[in-house]
MIPA-904402 format. One record per residue (C-alpha): residue in one letter; x, y, z. Coordinates in steps of 0.2 Angstrom, whole numbers, padded with zeros to 4 digits, always signed. Layout:
aXYZ...
This chain:
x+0510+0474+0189x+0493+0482+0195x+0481+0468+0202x+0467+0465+0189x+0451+0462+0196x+0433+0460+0190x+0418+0469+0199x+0397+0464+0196x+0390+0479+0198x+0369+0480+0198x+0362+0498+0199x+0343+0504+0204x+0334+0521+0203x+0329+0533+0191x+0340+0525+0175x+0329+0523+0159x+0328+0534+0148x+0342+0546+0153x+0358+0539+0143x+0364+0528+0157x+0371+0515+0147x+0381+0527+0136x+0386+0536+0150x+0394+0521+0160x+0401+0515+0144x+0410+0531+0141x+0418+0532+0158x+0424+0514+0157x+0431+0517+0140x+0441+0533+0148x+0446+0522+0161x+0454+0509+0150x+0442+0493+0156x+0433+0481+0149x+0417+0473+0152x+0398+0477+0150x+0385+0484+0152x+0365+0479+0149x+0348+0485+0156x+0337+0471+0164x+0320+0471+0174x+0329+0472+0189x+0340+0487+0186x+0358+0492+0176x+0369+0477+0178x+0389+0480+0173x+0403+0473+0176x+0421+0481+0175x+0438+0473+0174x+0454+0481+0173x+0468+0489+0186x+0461+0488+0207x+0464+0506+0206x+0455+0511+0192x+0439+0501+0196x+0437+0510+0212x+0438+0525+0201x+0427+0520+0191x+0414+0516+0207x+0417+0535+0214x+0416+0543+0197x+0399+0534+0191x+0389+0543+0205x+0394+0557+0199x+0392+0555+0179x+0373+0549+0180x+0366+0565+0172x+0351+0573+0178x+0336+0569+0182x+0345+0552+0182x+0346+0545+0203x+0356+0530+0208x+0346+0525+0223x+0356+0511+0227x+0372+0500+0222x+0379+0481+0225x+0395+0476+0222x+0403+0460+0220x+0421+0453+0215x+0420+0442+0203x+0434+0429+0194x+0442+0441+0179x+0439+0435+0162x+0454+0442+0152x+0444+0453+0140x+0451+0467+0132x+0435+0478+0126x+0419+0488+0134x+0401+0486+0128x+0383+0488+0129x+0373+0472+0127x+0355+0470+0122x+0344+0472+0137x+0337+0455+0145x+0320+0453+0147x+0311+0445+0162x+0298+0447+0174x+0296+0466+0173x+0299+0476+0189x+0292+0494+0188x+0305+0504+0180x+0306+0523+0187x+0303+0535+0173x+0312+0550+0175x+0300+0566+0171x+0299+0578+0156x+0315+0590+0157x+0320+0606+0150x+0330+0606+0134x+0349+0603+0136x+0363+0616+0131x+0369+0606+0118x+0351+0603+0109x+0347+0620+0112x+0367+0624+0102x+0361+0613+0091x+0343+0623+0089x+0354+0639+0082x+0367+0633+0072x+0364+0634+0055x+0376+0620+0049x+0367+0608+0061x+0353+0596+0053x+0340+0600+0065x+0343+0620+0064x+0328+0627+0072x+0318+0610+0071x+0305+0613+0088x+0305+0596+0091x+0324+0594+0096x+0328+0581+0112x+0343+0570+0116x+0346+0556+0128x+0345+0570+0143x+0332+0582+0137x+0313+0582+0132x+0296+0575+0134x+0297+0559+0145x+0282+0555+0157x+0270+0564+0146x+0271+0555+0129x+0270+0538+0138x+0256+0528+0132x+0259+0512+0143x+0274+0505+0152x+0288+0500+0153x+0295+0516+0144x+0300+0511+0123x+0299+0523+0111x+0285+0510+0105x+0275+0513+0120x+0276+0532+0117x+0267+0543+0105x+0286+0545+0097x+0277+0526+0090x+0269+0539+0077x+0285+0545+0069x+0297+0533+0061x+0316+0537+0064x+0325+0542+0047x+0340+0533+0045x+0352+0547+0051x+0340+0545+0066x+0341+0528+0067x+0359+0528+0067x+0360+0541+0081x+0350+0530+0092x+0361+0513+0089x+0378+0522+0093x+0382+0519+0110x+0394+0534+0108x+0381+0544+0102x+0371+0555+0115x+0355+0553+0106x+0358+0533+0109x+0342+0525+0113x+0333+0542+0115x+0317+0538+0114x+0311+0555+0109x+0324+0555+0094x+0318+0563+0079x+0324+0577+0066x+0312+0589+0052x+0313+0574+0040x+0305+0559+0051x+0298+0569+0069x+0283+0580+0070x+0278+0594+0066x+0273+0612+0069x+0259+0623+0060x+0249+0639+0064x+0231+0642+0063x+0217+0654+0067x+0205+0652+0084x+0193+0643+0073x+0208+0629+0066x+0212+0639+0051x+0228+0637+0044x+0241+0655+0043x+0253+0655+0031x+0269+0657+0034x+0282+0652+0048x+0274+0644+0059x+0287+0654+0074x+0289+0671+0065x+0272+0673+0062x+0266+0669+0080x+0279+0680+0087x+0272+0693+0075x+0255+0691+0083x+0263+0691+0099x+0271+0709+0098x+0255+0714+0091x+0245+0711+0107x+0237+0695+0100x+0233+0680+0112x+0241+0664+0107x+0238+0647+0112x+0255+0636+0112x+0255+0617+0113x+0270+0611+0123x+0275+0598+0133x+0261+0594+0144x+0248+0604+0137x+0242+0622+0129x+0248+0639+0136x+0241+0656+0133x+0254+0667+0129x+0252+0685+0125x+0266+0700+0129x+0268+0703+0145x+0274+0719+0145x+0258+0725+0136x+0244+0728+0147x+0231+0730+0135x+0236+0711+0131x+0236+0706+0146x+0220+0714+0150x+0211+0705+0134x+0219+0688+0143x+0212+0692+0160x+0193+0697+0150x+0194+0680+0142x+0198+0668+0155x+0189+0675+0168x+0204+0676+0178x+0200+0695+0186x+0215+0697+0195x+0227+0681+0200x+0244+0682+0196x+0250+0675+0179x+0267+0664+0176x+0279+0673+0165x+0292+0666+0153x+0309+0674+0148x+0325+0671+0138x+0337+0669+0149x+0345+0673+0168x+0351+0691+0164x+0332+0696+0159x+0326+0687+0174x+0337+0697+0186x+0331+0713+0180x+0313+0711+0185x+0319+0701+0198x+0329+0702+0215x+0337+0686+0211x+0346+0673+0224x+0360+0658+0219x+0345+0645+0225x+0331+0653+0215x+0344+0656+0200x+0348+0635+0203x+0329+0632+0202x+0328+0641+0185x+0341+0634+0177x+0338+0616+0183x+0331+0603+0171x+0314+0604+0179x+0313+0621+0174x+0299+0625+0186x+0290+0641+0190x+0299+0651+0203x+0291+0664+0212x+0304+0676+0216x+0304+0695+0225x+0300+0709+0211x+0315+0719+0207x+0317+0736+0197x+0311+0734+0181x+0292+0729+0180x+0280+0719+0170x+0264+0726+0165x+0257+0731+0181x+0240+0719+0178x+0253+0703+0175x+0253+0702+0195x+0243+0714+0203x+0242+0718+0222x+0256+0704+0225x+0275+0705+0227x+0280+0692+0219x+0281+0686+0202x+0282+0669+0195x+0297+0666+0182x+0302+0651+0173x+0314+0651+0159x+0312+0642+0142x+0311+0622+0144x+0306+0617+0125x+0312+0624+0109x+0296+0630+0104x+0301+0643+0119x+0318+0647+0114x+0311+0648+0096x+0299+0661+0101x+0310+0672+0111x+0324+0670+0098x+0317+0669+0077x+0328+0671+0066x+0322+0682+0055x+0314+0693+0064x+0327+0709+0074x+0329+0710+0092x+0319+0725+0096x+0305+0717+0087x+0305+0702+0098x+0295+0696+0115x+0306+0700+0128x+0294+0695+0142x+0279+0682+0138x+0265+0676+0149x+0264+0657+0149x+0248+0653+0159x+0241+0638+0158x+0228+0635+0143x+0214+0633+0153x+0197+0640+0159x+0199+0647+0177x+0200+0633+0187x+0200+0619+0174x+0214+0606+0171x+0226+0612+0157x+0219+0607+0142x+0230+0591+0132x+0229+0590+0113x+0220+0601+0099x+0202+0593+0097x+0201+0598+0115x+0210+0615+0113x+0199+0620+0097x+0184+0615+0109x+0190+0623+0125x+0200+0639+0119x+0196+0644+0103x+0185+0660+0113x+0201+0665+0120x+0212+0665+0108x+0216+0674+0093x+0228+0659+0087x+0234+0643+0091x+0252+0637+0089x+0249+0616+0085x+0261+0599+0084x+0257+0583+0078x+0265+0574+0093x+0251+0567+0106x+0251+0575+0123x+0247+0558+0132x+0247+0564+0149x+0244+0582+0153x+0256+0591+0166x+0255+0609+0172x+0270+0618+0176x+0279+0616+0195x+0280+0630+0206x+0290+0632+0218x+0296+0646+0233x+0312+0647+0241x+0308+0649+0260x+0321+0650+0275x+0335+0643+0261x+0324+0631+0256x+0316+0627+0240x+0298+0622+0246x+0289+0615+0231x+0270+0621+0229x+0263+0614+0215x+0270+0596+0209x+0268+0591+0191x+0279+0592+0175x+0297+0593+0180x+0293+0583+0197x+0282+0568+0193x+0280+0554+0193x+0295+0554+0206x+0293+0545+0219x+0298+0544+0237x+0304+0528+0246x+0294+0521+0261x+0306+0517+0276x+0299+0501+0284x+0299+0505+0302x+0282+0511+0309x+0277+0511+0291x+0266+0494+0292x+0277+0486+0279x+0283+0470+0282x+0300+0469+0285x+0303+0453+0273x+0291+0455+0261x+0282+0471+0254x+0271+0461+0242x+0262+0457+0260x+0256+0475+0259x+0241+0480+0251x+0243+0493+0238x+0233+0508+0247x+0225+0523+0233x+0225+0541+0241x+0214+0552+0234x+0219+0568+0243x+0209+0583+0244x+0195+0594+0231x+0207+0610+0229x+0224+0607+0223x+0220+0589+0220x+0234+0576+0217x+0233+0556+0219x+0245+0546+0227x+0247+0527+0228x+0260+0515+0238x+0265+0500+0231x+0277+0491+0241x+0289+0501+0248x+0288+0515+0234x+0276+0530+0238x+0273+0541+0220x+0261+0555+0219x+0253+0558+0202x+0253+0574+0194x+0244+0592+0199x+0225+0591+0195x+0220+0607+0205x+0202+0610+0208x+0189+0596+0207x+0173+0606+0205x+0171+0605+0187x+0167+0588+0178x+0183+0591+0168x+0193+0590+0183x+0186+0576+0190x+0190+0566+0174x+0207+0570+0174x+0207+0566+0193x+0200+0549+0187x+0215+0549+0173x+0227+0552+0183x+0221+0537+0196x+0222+0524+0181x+0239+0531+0175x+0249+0530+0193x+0240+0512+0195x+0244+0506+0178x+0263+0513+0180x+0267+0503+0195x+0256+0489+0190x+0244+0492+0204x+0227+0484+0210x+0222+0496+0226x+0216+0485+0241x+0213+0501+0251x+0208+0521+0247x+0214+0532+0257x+0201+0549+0257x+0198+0564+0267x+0180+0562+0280x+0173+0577+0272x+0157+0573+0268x+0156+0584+0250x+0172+0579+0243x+0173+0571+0226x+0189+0564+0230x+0179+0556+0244x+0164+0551+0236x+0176+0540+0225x+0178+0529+0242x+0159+0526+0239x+0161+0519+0222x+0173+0506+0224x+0172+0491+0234x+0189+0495+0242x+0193+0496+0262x+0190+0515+0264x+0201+0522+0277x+0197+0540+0284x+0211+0551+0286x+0207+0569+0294x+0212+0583+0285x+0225+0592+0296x+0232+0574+0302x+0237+0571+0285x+0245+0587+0282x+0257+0584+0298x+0260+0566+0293x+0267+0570+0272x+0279+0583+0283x+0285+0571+0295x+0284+0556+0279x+0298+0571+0269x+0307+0570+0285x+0310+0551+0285x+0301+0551+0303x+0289+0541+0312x+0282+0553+0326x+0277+0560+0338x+0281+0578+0334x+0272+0594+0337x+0264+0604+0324x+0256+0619+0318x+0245+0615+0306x+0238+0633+0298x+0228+0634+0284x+0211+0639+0276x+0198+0627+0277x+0199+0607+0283x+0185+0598+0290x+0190+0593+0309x+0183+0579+0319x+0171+0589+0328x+0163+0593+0312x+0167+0611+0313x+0181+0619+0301x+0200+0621+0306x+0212+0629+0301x+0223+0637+0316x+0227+0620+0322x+0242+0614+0337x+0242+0594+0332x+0254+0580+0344x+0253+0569+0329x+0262+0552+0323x+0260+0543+0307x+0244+0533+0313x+0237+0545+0326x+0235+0564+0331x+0228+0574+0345x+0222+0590+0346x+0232+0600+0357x+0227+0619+0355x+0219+0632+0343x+0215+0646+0337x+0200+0653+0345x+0185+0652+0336x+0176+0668+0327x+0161+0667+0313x+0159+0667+0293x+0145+0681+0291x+0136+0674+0276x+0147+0658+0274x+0158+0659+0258x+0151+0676+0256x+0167+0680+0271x+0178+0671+0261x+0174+0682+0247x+0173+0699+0256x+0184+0698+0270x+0178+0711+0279x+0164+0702+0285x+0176+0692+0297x+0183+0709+0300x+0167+0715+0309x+0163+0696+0314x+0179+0699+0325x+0179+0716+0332x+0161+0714+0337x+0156+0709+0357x+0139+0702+0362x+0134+0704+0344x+0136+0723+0341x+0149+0732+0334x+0158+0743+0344x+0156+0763+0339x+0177+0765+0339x+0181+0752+0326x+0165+0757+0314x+0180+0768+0304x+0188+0752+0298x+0173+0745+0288x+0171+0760+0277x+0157+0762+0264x+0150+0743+0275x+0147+0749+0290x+0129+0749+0287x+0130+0732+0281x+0139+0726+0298x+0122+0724+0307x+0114+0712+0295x+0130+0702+0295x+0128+0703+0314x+0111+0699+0314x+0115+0682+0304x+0128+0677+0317x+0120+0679+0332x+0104+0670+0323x+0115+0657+0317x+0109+0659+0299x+0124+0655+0287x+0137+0661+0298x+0147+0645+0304x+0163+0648+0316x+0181+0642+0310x+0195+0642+0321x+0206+0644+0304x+0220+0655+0300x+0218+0660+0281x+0204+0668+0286x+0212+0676+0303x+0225+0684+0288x+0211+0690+0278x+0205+0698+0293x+0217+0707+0297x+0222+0711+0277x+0204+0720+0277x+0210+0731+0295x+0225+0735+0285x+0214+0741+0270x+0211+0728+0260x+0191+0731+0255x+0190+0723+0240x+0181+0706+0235x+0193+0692+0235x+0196+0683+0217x+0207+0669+0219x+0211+0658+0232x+0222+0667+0247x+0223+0683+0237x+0221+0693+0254x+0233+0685+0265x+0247+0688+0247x+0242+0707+0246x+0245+0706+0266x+0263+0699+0264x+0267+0710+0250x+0264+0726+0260x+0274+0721+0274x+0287+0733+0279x+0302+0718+0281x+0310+0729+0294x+0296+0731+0307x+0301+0722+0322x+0285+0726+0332x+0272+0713+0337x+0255+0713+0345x+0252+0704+0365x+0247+0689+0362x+0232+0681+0373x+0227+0663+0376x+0213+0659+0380x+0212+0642+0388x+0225+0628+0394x+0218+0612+0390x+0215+0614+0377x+0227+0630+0374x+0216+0640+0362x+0225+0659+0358x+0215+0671+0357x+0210+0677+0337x+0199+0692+0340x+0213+0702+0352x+0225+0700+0341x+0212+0707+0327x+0207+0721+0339x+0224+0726+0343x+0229+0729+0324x+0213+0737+0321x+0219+0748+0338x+0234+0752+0328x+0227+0755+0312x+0215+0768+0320x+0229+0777+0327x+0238+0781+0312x+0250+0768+0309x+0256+0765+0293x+0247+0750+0283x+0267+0741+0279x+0268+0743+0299x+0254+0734+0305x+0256+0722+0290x+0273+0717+0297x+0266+0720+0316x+0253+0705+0313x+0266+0692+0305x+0277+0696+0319x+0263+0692+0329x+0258+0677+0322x+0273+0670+0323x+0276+0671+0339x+0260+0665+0345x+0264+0648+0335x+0281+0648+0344x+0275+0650+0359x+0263+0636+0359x+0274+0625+0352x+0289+0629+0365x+0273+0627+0378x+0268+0609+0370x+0286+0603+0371x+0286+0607+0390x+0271+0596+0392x+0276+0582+0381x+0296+0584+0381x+0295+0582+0362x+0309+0594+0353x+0304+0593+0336x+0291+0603+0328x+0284+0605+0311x+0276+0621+0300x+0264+0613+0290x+0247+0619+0280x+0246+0631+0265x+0249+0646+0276x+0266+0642+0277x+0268+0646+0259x+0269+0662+0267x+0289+0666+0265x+0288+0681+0279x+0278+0673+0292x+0288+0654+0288x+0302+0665+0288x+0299+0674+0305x+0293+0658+0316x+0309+0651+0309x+0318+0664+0319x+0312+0665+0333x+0312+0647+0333x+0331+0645+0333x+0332+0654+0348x+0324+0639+0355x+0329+0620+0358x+0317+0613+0346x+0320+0607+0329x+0310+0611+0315x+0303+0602+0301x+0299+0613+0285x+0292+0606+0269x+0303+0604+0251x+0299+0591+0240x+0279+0589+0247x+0267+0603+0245x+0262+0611+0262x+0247+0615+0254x+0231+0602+0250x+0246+0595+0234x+0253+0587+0248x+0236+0578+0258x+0236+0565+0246x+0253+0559+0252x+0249+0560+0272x+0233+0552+0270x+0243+0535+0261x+0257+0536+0274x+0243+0536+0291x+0231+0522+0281x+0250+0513+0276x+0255+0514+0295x+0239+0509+0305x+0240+0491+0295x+0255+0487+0307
């Protein structure tokens, strides 16, 4: 006879709300063993008897059955004497003194919910509302912690008894499905006219009516409004871009399904991962033969897909009722927003906010507590690299290792709870409690009052969730920062974490190290210690400290923003000597080079014209020598329309020049002057475009090969929002391997300012030590 043993088994991570109780009761009921299992404050607690052999079984297979975005994040094990008993089941969960409780995030609807969506015998046949235990709204209908369905705004509905029944089966994959509801007790979904006008009718069939007739639609989903219109239309597309004042940024797309995305797309098995995973996130992928309307994503040569996540989506691109050739086949799914505004949350505020924009809106009756935008992310080098993190993503959190970190190795209560408020563009919060960092949702761009509200939201959400009172606020020095104002306002310790620092530090944090490494820290704009901006940055950092080790040499901003606008100002900035242009590169300025003295005139006076040794602007420089004479629109529109006119088989490179040694400055304005050399000669613009990346890349490899011979450090990091880059990330990568230093790349922490917030809580967290 088998030995018969008894195993106490308690399990932590991301476990609520995500059918782990059912799904460990139907393994162990496969498996033939008795026992239990119950949720308590402190994590899953089970305990399996039966055969030696099975129970190890068990052990292997439950790491393996947590579905997704379930985490087991660890597991203790202990024998215990066996009882004798005979049958498997769930017990009642045991209160105590609550410990915070991941929540998983909002996820894409399930196979079997969307099977369930389409078949007509089903009860909840095209109900847009339809979730299960692995699938639906999580983190955005939460109205306080922990996570019940009476602390949600599910509280509102009140489960029929079919529903009812569903969620008290243990065997049932709706059981304890907090978002559980069917058309006779769950919410609803109505159509109405820009002004809140109700539209007869189906509520889907008629919005995809309007849809197909070049109509602007304003969807409520899961963490907020989109506008949607047809993105194969341009005249639609057009009216969307009049409307929001969005002039020529790219917009996100939708489709149905993988085979539609790999006919626009040039499609790889990571990218097609991403799209199909339950984050469902925005992927920006290669174009491919088939095209959008040409205005959907102009000048760039990418495009940003994500598939459907709710059944409103797979209701739209599916109805019924209506044929296949009458149906969207490619939507736009921007967010519903005014340019630069956080995605607006429920319908008082859509009526307010985008009733001028639309021509409908698409409503439910289920609160949107916490608003999410859509997560984007770009495959670089093989990896996924994640560039805006929100609905999908958060709150996930990361876990602090305690050495070098400042955290007592006993106790992490000892730690004070430490607020980072990260940067003004691309703004997302972050707090460490203990040894758990979690950074709060995508807020974006805190100029407007709206935006700084939700900033403030978002703060009080991530504190309330892990029962938080900050003792310290992390913030970035610059002096004209909301997020850094906020260190004013509070009576808080206020620790100063330079901009580029904490770049380097959230790489090295994804990376589980502690430092020293080497980086190159490129981006647009950060506000260095010298009071000066960087942005073309070689850092020797750790988690507490950094030095500046080299540069990018620096060149001017004729007019300020106006060259962040109008890169050819830092064109001529760059290609003139002594103040003056020189008469061989007048060509390159066009129908401006009778503006280029005034712009000169203003730099050698010093009026407006303040030097930056940053790379964003070095690549708009050279977009505008490679032709690019337009007035930029969105943030790093030149440098995209730079990367997408590369020619990915040029294998030339421009000299590269330093300038100093100590520090080891390269030399920005030859490397300008040799494209603009090119360019004059007649090389094509896809050449020099290539030429320039190729030449960037290799300046950042040789001064970090030239750094590790100084310090004898090996690893390396690429950090900043110029590696969002895919070429030039791509490039410095391989030339990289043909070195002996190991490079750090980012994934799940934004290398752009999303992922300050995260360095700035890691270098406050580490100096306590």
């Amino acid at each position: 006879m088998p030995r018969t043993v008894r195993k106490h088994i308690v399990l932590t991570g991301i476990l609520q709300g995500i059918g782990c109780r059912p799904t460990v009761y139907r393994v162990a009921l496969r498996l033939r063993l008795a026992g239990w299992v119950v949720n308590t404050t402190q994590g899953v607690q089970i305990e399996i008897e039966g055969p030696e052999s099975q129970c190890d079984r068990f052990l292997k297979e439950l790491t393996q059955a947590i579905p997704l975005p379930g985490r087991i994040d660890a597991t203790t094990v202990q024998d215990v004497p066996p009882k004798g008993e005979s049958d498997f089941r769930i017990e009642a969960s045991i209160q105590g003194e609550r410990t915070v409780t991941p929540i998983p995030p909002d996820t894409a609807t399930c196979g079997e919910c969307v099977s369930e969506l389409f078949d007509p015998e089903n009860r909840r046949f095209l109900y847009p509302f339809t979730t299960c235990t692995l699938c639906g709204p999580r983190f955005t209908v939460v109205r306080s912690f922990p996570y019940d369905r009476e602390r949600t705004s599910m509280a509102d509905f009140t489960m029929c008894p079919q529903c009812a029944a569903e969620y008290s089966t243990p065997e049932d994959r709706r059981f304890h499905s907090q978002t559980n509801c069917c058309p006779d007790c769950g919410p609803k979904l109505w159509l109405t006219d820009s002004g809140g006008e109700p539209i007869s009718g189906d509520p889907i069939s008629r919005a995809v009516e309007l849809l197909m007739r070049g109509k602007v639609l304003g969807i409520k989903g899961i963490g907020g409004f989109h506008l949607a219109c047809d993105a194969l239309n341009p005249e639609a597309v057009d009216l969307l871009r009049q409307r929001k004042g969005r002039a020529e940024k790219p917009f996100a797309v939708m489709m149905p399904d993988i085979a539609t995305v790999e006919r626009y797309c040039i499609v790889t098995e990571s990218e097609r991962d991403l799209l199909t995973s339950p984050v469902a996130p925005i992927v920006l992928m290669q174009k491919g033969a088939e095209q959008t309307a040409e205005n959907v994503a102009p000048f760039v040569g990418t495009l940003g897909v994500m598939l459907p996540y709710s059944p409103i989506h797979h209701l739209l691109f599916r109805p019924p009722d209506i044929p296949p050739d009458r149906r969207p086949e490619v939507l736009v799914m921007t967010s519903g927003n005014r340019s630069e505004e956080p995605i607006a949350r429920d319908n008082e505020e859509a009526l307010d906010r985008l009733h001028d924009l639309v021509d409908a809106f698409l409503f439910h009756d289920r609160e949107i507590v916490l608003r999410t935008d859509d997560s984007i992310l770009r495959v670089i080098a093989g990896n996924p690299t994640v560039f805006r993190r929100s609905r999908g993503l958060v709150p996930g959190e990361f876990r602090v290792p305690r050495i070098g970190s400042g955290l007592n190795e006993k106790d992490d209560s000892l730690a004070p709870v430490i607020l980072a408020a990260g940067g003004d563009l691309k703004n997302a919060a972050a707090v460490i409690k203990g040894d758990r960092l979690v950074p709060g949702p995508h807020v974006g761009d805190l100029a407007s009052p709206v935006g700084q509200d939700y900033f403030l939201q978002s703060v009080r959400v991530l504190t309330e969730y892990l029962e938080a009172e900050p003792g310290i606020v992390a913030v970035d020095p610059h002096p004209e920062y909301f997020s850094s104002t906020l260190a004013s306002e509070t009576e808080l310790v206020v620790d100063e974490v330079f901009h580029h620092h904490a770049h380097a530090v959230s790489l090295l944090f994804q990376h589980g190290l502690s430092g020293p490494a080497i980086f190159a820290v490129f981006d647009g704009t950060g506000y260095g210690t010298d009071g000066t901006i960087w942005g073309g940055e070689f850092l020797i950092a750790d988690r507490r400290n950094f030095s500046r080790a080299g540069h990018l040499s620096l060149f001017p901003l004729p007019g300020g923003e106006a060259a962040i606008r109008e890169p050819i100002r830092i064109l001529a900035g760059l290609l003139a000597q002594d103040g003056e242009l020189r008469s061989e590169f007048g060509p390159l300025l066009g129908s401006h080079i009778n503006k280029a003295p005034l712009w000169l005139e203003a730099v050698r006076k010093r009026l407006n014209s303040p030097y930056t040794s940053s790379a964003g602007r070095l690549f708009d420089a050279a977009a505008a020598v490679a032709g690019f004479h337009r007035h930029v629109t969105f943030e790093g529109q030149a440098a995209m329309w730079l990367e997408a006119l590369a020619d990915p088989h040029e294998t030339g490179e421009y000299p590269i020049r330093f300038l100093g040694d100590d520090p080891l400055i390269a030399d920005s304005a030859a490397l300008i002057m040799e494209a603009a050399r090119d360019m004059l000669s007649g090389t094509a613009q896809s050449r020099i475009a290539a030429r320039f990346h190729n030449s960037m890349a290799r300046l950042i490899t040789r001064a970090l090969l030239e750094f590790s011979q100084r310090t004898g450090l090996e690893t390396v990091g690429l950090t900043g929002g110029c590696f969002q880059n895919k070429l030039l990330t791509e490039r410095t990568v391989e030339l990289l391997r043909e070195t002996n230093l190991h490079a750090l790349l980012h994934s799940s922490i934004p290398p752009n300012d999303g992922g300050i917030a995260a360095g700035q809580a890691l270098s406050a967290l580490s100096r306590l030590a």
